[in-house]
C-alpha positions in Angstrom: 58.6 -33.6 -21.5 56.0 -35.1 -19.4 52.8 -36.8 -20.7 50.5 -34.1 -18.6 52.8 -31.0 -20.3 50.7 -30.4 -23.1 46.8 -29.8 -22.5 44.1 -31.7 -23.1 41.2 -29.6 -25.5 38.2 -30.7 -23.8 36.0 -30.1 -26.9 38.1 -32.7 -28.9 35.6 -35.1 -25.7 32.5 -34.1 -27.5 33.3 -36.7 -30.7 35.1 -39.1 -28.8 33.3 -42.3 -27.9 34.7 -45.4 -26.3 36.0 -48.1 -28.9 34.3 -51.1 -27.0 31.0 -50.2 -26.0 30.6 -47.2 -28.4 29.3 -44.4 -25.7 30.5 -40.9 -24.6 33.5 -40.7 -22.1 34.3 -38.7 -19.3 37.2 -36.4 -18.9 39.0 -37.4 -15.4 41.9 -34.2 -15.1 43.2 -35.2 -12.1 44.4 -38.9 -13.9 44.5 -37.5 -17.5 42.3 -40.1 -18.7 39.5 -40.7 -20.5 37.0 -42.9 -18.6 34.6 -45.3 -20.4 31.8 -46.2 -17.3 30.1 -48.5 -20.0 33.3 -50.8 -20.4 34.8 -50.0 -17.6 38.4 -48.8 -19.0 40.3 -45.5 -18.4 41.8 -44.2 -21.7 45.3 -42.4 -20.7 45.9 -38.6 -22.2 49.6 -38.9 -23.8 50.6 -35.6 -24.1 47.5 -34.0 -24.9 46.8 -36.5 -27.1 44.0 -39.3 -26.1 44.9 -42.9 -26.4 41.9 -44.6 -27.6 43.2 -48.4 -27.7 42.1 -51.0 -26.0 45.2 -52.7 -25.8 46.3 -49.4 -24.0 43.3 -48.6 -21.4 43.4 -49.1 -17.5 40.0 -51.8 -15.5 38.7 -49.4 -13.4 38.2 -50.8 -9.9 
């Protein structure tokens, strides 16, 4: 099983916020990421499931 196989539910997005700066993400589908513009970090989507660690995230460019 991949980490993309299983779908992401887009309304589980609406009461998600960022764990550092505490503001809404965006959903990136492409990357399967959740991307946090106010810290900077990319959250990665684990089979369906959001990682919302720190430890975890990606620096965006």
């Amino acid at each position: 099983m991949t980490e993309t196989s299983q779908p992401f539910d887009r309304r589980m997005l609406e009461s998600l916020i960022c764990p550092q700066s505490h503001t809404t993400l965006k959903y990136d589908a492409e990357k399967q990421e959740l991307v946090s513009t106010a810290a900077n970090l990319a959250f990665p989507i684990r089979n369906g499931i959001p990682v919302m660690l720190i430890d975890e995230a990606r620096a965006l460019d």
